[in-house]
C-alpha positions, 0 to 999 in steps of 0.5 A: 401839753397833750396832743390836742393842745400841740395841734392847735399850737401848730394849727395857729403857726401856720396861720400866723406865719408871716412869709410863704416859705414859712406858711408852707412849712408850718402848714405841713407840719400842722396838716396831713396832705389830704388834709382840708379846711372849711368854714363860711368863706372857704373849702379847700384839701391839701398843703397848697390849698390850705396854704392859699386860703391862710394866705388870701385870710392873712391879705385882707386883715394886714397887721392881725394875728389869731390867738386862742380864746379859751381852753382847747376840749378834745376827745377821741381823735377831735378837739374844739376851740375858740380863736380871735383875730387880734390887731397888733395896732390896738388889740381890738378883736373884729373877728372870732369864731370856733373850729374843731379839728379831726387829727389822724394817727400822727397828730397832724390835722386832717380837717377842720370845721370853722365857724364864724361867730363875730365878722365885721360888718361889711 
């Protein structure tokens, strides 16, 4: 596994934790303390923030989980990759999108640019 491969692997820990406690390690472990987050809905820097925006994503689909959708390309210190959010019940997918992710020196993420490609309709 290379390093942009390990980063998304822990990117999607954090995402997937299912307590706060747990988020919050995970979310350490995947992103620098500066480090932000940015999609459609969201816009937030640090631990804690990052934390909440998780936390708030995690509320609003009970019982999904996000999963890699492809191969993650990386180059330099970027990579890019495509994910869904899957439903434990009956495997249906509502929502997917892309992010691509800036890693600093030590491998952990120091932003992310989401995108939406597939959201329910509301």
């Amino acid at each position: 596994m290379n390093a942009y491969e390990q980063a998304v692997e822990r990117y999607f820990a954090a995402w997937n934790a299912e307590d706060a406690t747990s988020r919050a390690e995970a979310v350490a472990a995947a992103w620098t303390e500066d480090g932000g987050y940015t999609d459609p809905l969201a816009e937030v820097t640090g631990h804690e923030a990052v934390a909440a925006a998780i936390t708030a994503a995690r509320e609003q689909f009970p019982g999904f989980a996000f999963r890699l959708s492809g191969a993650v390309d990386g180059h330099h210190d970027i990579a890019r990759f495509s994910w869904e959010l899957v439903a434990a019940a009956d495997g249906s997918a509502p929502v997917a999108g892309f992010d691509v992710i800036t890693l600093a020196e030590d491998g952990r993420i120091s932003s992310v640019k989401g995108f939406l490609d597939r959201v329910p309709a509301a």
